[in-house]
MISEMAR-727631 format. One record per residue (C-alpha): residue number from 1; residue in three letters; x, y, z. Coordinates in steps of 0.5 Angstrom, whole numbers, plus 500, padded with zeros to 3 digits. Layout:
# residues N
+-----+-----+-----+-----+-----+
|   n | res |   x |   y |   z |
+-----+-----+-----+-----+-----+
| NUM | ala |   X |   Y |   Z |
...
+-----+-----+-----+-----+-----+
***
This chain:
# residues 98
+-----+-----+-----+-----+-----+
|   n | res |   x |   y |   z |
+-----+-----+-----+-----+-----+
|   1 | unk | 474 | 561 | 599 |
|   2 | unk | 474 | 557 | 606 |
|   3 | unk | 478 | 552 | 607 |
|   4 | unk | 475 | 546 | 606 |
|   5 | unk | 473 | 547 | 598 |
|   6 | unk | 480 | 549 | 597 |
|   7 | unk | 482 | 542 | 600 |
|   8 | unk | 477 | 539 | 595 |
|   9 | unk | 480 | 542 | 590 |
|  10 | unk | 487 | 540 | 592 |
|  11 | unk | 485 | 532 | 593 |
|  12 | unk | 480 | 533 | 586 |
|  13 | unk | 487 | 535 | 583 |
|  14 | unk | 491 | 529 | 586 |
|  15 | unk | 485 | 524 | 585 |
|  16 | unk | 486 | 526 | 578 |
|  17 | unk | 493 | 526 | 577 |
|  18 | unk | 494 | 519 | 579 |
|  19 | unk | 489 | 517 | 575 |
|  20 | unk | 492 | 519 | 569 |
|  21 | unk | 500 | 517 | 571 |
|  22 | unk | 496 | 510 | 572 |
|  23 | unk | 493 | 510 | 565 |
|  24 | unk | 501 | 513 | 562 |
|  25 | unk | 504 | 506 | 565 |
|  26 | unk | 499 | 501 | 563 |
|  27 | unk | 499 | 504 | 556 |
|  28 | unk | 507 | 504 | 557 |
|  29 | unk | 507 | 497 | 559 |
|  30 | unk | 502 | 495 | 553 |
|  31 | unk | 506 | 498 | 548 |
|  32 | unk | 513 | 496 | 552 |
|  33 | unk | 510 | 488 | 550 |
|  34 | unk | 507 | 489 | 543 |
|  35 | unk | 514 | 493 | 541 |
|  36 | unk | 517 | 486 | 544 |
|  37 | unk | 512 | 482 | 539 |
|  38 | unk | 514 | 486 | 534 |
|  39 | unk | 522 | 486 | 535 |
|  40 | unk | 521 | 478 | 535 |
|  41 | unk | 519 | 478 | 528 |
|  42 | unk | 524 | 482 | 526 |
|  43 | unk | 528 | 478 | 523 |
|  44 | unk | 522 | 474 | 518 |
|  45 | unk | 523 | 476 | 510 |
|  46 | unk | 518 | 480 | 508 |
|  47 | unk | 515 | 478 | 500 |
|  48 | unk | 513 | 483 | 496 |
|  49 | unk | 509 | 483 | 490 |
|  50 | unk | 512 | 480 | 483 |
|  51 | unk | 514 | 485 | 478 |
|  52 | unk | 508 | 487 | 473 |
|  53 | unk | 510 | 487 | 466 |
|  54 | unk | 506 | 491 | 462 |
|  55 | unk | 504 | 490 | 454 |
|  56 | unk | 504 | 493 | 449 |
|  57 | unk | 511 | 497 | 451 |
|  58 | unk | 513 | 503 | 448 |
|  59 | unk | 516 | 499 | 443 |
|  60 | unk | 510 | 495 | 441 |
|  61 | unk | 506 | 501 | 440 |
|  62 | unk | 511 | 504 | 435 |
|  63 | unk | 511 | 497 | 431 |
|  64 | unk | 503 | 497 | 431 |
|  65 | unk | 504 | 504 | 429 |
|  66 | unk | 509 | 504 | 424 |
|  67 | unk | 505 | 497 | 421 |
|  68 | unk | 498 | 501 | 420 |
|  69 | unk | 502 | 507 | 416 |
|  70 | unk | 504 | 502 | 412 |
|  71 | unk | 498 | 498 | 411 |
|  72 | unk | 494 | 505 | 409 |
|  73 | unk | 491 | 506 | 415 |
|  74 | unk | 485 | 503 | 414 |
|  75 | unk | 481 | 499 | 418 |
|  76 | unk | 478 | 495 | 414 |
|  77 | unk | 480 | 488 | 414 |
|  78 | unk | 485 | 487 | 409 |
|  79 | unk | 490 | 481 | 407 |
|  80 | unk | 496 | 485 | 409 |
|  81 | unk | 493 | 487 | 415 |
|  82 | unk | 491 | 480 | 418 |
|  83 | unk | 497 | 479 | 420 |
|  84 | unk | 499 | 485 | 425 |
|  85 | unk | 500 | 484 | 431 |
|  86 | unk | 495 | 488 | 436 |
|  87 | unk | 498 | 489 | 443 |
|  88 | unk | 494 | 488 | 449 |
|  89 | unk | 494 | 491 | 456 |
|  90 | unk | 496 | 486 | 461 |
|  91 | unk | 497 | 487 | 468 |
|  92 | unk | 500 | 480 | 470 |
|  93 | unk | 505 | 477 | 472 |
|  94 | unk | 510 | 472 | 470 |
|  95 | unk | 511 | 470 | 476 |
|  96 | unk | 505 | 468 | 478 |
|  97 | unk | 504 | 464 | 471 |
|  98 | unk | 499 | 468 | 467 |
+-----+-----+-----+-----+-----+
***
């Protein structure tokens, strides 16, 4: 190998190091500022969700259970029937007035 290549491959490797440490500080340089912007906003409350209430509970289903066994279990339209209560799934929040 002459010297010519090897001084090629010399300057190759130069060029290239300082292209990358060139591409290193403007990314340090873009985070540097973003990390900033993020600092600044810091101090702000972040909300979060309300809290979901959901119905039926444990203990309403053992109501609506314990009102079938004593109506007989039938499914059937009855008097004594017509006033259970039946539970729905509901995934509303009360806070946000559903």
């Amino acid at each position: 190998m002459n010297a010519r290549k090897s001084i090629a491959v010399i300057a190759a490797m130069l060029i290239t190091a300082a292209g990358m440490a060139g591409i290193a500080n403007y990314s340090n340089a873009a985070a540097d500022a973003s990390r900033a912007a993020i600092n600044a906003t810091a101090t702000t409350v972040i909300t979060t969700l309300p809290a979901i209430e959901v119905t039926p509970s444990n203990v309403q289903l053992r109501e609506l259970h314990k009102q079938r066994t004593e109506n007989g279990g039938s499914a059937s339209p009855s008097s004594a029937s017509a006033g259970m209560v039946m539970p729905y799934y509901s995934f509303a929040s009360s806070e946000a007035g559903a």
